[in-house]
The first five atom37 places (N, CA, C, CB, O) and aatype in JSON, in Angstrom:
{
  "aatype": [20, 20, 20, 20, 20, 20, 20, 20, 20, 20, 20, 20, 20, 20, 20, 20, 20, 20, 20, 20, 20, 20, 20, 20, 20, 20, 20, 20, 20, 20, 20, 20, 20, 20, 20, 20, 20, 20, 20, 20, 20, 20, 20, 20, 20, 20, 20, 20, 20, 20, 20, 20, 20, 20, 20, 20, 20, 20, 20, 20, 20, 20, 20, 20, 20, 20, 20, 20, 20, 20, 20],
  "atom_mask": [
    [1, 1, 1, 1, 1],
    [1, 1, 1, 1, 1],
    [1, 1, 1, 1, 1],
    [1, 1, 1, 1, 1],
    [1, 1, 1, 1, 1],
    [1, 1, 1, 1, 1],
    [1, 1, 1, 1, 1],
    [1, 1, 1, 1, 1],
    [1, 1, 1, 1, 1],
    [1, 1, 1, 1, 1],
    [1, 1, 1, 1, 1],
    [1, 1, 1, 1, 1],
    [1, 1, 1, 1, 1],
    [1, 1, 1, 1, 1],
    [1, 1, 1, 1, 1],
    [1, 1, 1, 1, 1],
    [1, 1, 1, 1, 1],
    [1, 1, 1, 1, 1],
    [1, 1, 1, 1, 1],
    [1, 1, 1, 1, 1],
    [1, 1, 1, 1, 1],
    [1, 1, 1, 1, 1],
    [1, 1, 1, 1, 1],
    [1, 1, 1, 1, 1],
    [1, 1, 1, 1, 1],
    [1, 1, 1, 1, 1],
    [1, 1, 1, 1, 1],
    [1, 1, 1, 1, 1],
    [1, 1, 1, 1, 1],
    [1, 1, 1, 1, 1],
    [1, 1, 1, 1, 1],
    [1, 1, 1, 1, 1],
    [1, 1, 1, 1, 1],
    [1, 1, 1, 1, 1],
    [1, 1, 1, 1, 1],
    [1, 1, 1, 1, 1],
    [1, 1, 1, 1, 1],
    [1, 1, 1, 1, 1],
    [1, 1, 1, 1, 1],
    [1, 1, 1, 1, 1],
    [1, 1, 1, 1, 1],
    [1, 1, 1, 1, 1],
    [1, 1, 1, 1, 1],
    [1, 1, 1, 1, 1],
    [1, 1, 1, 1, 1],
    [1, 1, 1, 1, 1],
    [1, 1, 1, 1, 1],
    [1, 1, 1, 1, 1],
    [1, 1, 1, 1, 1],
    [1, 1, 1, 1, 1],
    [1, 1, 1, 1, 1],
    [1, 1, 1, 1, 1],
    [1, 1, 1, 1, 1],
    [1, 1, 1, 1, 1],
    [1, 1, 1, 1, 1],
    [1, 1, 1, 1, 1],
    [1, 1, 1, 1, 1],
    [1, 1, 1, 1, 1],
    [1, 1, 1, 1, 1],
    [1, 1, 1, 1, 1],
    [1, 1, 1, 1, 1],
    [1, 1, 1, 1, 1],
    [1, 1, 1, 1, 1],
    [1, 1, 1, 1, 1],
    [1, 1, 1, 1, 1],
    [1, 1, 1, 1, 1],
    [1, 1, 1, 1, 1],
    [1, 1, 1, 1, 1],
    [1, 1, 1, 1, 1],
    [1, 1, 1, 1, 1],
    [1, 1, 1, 1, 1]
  ],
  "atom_positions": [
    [[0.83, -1.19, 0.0], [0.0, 0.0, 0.0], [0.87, 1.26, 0.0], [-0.94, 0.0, 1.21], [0.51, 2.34, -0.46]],
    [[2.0, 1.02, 0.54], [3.05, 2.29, 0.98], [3.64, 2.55, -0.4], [4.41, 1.88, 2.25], [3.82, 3.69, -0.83]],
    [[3.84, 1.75, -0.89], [4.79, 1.33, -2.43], [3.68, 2.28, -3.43], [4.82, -0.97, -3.02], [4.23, 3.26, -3.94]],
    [[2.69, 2.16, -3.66], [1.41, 2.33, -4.27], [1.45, 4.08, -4.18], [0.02, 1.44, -3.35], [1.67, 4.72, -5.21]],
    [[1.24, 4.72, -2.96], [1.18, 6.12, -2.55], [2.53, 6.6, -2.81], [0.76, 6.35, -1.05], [2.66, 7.69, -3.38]],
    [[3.57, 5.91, -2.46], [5.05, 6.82, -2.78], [4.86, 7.21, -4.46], [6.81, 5.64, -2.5], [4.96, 8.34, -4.95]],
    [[4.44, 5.38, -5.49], [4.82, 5.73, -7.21], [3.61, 6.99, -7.44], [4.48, 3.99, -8.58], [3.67, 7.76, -8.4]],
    [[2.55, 7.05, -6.45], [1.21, 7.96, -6.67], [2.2, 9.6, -6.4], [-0.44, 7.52, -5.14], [1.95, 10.35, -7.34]],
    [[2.78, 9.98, -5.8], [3.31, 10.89, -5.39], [4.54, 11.14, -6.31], [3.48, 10.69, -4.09], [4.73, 12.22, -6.87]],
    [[5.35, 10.09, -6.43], [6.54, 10.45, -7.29], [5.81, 10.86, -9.01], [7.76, 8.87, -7.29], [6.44, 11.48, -9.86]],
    [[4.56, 10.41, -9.16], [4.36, 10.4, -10.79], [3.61, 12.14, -10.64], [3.0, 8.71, -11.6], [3.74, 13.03, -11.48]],
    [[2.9, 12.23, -9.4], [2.26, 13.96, -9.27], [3.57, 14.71, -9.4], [1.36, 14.5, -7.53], [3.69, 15.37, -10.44]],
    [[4.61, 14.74, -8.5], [5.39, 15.33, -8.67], [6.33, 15.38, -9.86], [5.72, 15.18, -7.82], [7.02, 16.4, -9.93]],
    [[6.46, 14.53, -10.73], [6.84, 14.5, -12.07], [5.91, 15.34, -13.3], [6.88, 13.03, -12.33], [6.27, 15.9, -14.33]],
    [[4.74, 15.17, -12.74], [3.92, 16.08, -13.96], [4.25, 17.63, -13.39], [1.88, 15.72, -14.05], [4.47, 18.61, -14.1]],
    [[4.24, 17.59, -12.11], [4.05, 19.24, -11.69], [5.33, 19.62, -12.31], [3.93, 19.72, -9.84], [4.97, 20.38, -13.2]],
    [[6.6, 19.53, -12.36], [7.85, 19.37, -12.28], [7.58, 19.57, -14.16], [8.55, 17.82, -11.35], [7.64, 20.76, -14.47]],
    [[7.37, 18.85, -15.07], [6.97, 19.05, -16.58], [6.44, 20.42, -16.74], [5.85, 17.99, -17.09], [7.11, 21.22, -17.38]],
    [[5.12, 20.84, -16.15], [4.28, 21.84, -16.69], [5.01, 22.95, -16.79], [3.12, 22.08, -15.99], [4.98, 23.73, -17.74]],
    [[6.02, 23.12, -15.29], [6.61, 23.87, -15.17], [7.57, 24.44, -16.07], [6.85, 23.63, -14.39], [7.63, 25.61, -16.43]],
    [[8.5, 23.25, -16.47], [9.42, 23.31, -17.52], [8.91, 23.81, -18.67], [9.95, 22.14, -17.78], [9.6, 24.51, -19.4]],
    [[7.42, 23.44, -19.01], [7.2, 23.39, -20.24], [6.51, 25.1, -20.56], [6.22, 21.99, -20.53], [6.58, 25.67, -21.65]],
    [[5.82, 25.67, -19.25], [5.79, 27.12, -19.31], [6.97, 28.18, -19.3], [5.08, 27.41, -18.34], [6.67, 29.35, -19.08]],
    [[8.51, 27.79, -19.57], [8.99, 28.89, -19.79], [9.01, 29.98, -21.14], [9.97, 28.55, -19.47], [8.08, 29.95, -21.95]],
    [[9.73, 30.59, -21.25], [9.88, 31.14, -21.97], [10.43, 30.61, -23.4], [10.35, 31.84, -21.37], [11.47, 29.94, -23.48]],
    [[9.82, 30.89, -24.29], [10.82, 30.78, -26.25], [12.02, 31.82, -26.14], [9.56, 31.58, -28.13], [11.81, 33.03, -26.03]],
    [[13.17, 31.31, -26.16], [13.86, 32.15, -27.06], [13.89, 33.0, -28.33], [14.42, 31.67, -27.21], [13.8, 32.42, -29.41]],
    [[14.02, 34.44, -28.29], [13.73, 35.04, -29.52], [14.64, 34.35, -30.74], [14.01, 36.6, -29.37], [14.08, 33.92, -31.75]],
    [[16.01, 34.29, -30.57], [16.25, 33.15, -31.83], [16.0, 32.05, -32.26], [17.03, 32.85, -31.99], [16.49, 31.61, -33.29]],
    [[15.26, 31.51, -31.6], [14.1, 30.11, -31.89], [13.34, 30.49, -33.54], [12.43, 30.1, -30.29], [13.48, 29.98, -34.65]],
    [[12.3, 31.96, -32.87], [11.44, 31.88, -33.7], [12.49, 32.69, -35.27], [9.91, 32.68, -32.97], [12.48, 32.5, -36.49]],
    [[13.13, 33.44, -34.52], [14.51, 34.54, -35.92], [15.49, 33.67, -35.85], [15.43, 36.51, -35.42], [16.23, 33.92, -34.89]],
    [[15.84, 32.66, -36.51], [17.23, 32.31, -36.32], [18.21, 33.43, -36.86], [17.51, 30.96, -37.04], [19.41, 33.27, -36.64]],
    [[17.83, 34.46, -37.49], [18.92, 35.23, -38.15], [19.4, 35.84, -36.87], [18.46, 36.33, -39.37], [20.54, 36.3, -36.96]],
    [[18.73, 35.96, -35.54], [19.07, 36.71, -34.45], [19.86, 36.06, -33.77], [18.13, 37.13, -33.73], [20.55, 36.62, -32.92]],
    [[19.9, 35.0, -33.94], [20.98, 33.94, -33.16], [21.79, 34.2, -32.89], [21.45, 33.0, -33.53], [22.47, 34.45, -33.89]],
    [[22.65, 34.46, -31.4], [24.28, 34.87, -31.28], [25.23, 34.01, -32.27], [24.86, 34.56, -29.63], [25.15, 32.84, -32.64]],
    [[26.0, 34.85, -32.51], [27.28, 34.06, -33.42], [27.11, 34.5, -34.28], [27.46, 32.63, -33.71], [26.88, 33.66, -35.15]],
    [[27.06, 35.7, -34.73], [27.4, 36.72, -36.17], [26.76, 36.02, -37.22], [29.15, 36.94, -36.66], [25.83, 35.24, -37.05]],
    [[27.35, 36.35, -38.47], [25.93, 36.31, -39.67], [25.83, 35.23, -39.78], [25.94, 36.89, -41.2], [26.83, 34.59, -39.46]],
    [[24.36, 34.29, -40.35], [24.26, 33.09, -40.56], [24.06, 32.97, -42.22], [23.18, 32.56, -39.64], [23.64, 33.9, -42.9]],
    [[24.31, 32.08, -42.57], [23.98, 31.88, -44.38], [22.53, 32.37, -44.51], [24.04, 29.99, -45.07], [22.0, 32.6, -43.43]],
    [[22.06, 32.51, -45.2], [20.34, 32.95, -45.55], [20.22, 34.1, -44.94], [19.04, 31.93, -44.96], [19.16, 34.67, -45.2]],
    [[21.12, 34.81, -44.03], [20.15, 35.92, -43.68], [20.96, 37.17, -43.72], [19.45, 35.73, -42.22], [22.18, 37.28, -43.62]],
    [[19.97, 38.19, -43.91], [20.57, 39.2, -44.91], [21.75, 40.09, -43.92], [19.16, 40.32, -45.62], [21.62, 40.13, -42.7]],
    [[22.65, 40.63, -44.49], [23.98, 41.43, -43.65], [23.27, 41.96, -43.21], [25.18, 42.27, -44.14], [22.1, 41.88, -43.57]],
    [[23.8, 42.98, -41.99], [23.19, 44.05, -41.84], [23.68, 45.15, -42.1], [22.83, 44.12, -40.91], [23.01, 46.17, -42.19]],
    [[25.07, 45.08, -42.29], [25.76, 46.47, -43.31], [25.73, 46.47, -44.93], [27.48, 46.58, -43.04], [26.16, 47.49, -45.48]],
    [[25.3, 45.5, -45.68], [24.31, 46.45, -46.81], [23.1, 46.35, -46.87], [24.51, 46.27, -48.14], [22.26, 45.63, -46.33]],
    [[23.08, 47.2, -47.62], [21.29, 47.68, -47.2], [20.47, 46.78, -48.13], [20.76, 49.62, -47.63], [19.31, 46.57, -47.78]],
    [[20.94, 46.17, -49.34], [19.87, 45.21, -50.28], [20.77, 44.35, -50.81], [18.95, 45.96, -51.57], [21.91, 44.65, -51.17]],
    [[20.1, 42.95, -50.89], [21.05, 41.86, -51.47], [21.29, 42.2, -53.13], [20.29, 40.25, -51.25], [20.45, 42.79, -53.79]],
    [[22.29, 41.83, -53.56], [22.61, 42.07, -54.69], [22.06, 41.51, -55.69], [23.61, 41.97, -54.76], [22.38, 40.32, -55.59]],
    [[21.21, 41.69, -56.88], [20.59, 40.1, -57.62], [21.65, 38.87, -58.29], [19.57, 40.57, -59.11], [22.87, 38.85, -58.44]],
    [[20.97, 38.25, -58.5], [21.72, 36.99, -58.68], [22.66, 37.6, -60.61], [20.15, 35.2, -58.69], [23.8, 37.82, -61.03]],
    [[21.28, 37.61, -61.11], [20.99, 38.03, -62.34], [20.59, 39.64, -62.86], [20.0, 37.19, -62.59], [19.44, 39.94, -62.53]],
    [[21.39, 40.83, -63.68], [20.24, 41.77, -63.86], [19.18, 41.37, -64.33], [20.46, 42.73, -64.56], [18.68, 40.26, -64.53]],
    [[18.73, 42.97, -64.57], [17.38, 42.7, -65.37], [17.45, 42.52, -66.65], [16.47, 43.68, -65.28], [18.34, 43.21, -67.15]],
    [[16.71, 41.7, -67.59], [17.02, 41.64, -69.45], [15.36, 41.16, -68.79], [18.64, 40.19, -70.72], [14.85, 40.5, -67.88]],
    [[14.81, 42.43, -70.57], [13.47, 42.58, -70.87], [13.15, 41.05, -71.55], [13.21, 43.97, -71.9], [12.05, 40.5, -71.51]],
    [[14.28, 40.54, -72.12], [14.05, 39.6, -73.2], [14.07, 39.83, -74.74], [12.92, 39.16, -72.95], [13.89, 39.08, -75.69]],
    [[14.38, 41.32, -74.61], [14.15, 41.12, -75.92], [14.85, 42.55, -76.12], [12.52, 40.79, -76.45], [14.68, 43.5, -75.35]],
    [[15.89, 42.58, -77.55], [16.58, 43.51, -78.0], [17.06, 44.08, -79.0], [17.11, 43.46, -77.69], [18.09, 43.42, -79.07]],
    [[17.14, 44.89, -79.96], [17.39, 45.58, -81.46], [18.05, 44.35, -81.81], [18.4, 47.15, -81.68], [17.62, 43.92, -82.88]],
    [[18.91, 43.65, -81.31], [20.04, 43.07, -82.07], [19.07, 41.68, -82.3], [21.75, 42.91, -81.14], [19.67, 41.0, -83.13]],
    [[17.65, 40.91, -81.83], [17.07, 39.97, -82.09], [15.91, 40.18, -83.16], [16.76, 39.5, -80.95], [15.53, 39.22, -83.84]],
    [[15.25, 41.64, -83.34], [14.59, 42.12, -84.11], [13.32, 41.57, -83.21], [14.9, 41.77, -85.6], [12.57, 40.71, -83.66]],
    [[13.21, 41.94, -82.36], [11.73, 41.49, -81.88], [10.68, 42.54, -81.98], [11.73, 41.05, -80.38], [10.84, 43.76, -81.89]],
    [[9.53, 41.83, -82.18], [8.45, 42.81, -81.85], [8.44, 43.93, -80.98], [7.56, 42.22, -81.45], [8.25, 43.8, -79.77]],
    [[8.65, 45.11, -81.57], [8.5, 46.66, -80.41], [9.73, 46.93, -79.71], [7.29, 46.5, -78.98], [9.87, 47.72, -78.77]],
    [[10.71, 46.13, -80.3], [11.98, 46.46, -79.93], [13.17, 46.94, -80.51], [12.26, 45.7, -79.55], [14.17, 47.11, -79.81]]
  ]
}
């Protein structure tokens, strides 16, 4: 019976002991990994320039030298 009330007590005190854990706080770099300590990460943008560079310019597709329509 004693055996019975101690595992009854050790398993309450194991959930109380969870909830607790489980109400702290998120870390803000959880949800931003770009905020993550440890300086810049791949994917996320510098913060000393101001716009990523394109991969590619821009081309309309179409140019005097192809003779296209309106060009």
């Amino acid at each position: 019976m004693m055996s019975k009330f101690l595992c009854f007590v050790l398993i309450i005190s194991m959930m109380i002991l969870m909830i607790g854990v489980a109400a702290g706080n998120i870390n803000e770099w959880v949800l931003e990994p770009c905020k993550r300590p440890g300086g810049p990460h791949p994917g996320c943008p510098n913060p000393k320039n101001k716009a990523p560079t394109p991969a590619n310019p821009y081309n309309r597709g179409c140019s005097r030298i192809h003779r296209c329509r309106g060009g």
